[in-house]
Residue, then its C-alpha position, 0 to 999 in steps of 0.5 A: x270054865x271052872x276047869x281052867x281055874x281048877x287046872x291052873x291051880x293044880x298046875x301051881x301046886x305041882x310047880x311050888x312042889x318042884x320049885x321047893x325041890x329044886x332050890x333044896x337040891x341046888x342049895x345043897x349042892x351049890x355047898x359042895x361045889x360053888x362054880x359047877x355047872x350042874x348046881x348053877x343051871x339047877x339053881x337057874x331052873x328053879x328060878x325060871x320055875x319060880x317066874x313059870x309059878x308067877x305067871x301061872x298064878x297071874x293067870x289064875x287070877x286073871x281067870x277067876x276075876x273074868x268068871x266074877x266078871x261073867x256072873x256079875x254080868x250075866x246076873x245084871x243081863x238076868x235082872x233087866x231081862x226080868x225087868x223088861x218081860x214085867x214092864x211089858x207084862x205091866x204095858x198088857x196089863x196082864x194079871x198075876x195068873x196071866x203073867x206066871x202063865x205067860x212065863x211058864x210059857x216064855x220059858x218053854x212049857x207046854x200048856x199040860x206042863x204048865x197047868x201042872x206046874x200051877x195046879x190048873x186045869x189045861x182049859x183054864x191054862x188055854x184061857x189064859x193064854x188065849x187072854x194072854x195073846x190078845x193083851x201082847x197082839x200075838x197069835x201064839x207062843x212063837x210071837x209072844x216069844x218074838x217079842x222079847x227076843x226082838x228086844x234083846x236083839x235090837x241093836x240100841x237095846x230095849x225099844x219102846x211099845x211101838x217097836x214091840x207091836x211092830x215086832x208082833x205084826x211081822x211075826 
């Protein structure tokens, strides 16, 4: 995604290089000699060239507010996400050890990773999740995980506890 700007601008930049070129080139010769075909298509060359650069430019402009656009986006989808996973951890009422745990684990760790990461004992680690999957009504990390990809899937959006739980029993 960062190439296309960076392309474009570099494809600007060597455009603006030729157009200065060419508006220098057909000026001088345009003094020469005024009705000649040579300075004449130079002169309408560098003008498609000056349109070629508004457009590229456009362009550019276009491509970096879409990246803005998409960052904007993806950091809002980030928060709510985060807002959704704290909500249900709130609904569980997880406790604070019981919710990092259960995001190390969301986010992919094994338990040894996890007990590493916080400084625990992979038994301790196992009893959290253990208390963990009780509180959410899952079995494992697959289901806990199912209920958060559930909601993100759902075609209204979040849905309420009642849908999560049914979620969690198909799983």
């Amino acid at each position: 995604m960062r190439l296309i700007p960076v392309g474009l601008a570099a494809a600007l930049t060597v455009q603006a290089f030729a157009l200065v070129f060419f508006f220098l080139d057909a000026g001088e010769e345009l003094d020469r000699d005024p009705l000649g075909l040579h300075p004449i298509s130079e002169a309408l060359m560098a003008l498609g060239l000056a349109l070629g650069m508004v457009l590229v430019a456009r362009s550019l402009l276009a491509s970096l507010r879409r990246g803005r656009d998409q960052a904007s986006a993806l950091t809002r989808a980030a928060t709510e996400f985060r807002l959704l996973v704290e909500t249900q951890f709130d609904q569980w009422q997880l406790t604070k050890a019981e919710r990092e745990v259960a995001l190390l684990s969301l986010q992919g760790h094994e338990m040894d990773r996890i007990a590493a990461l916080r400084g625990a004992a992979a038994g301790t680690v196992r009893a959290q999740l253990t208390r963990i999957y009780a509180k959410s009504g899952t079995a494992n990390r697959a289901q806990l995980s199912a209920v958060f990809v559930q909601t993100l899937l759902a075609p209204q959006g979040p849905r309420s506890e009642t849908a999560l739980q049914e979620v969690v029993s198909k799983s």
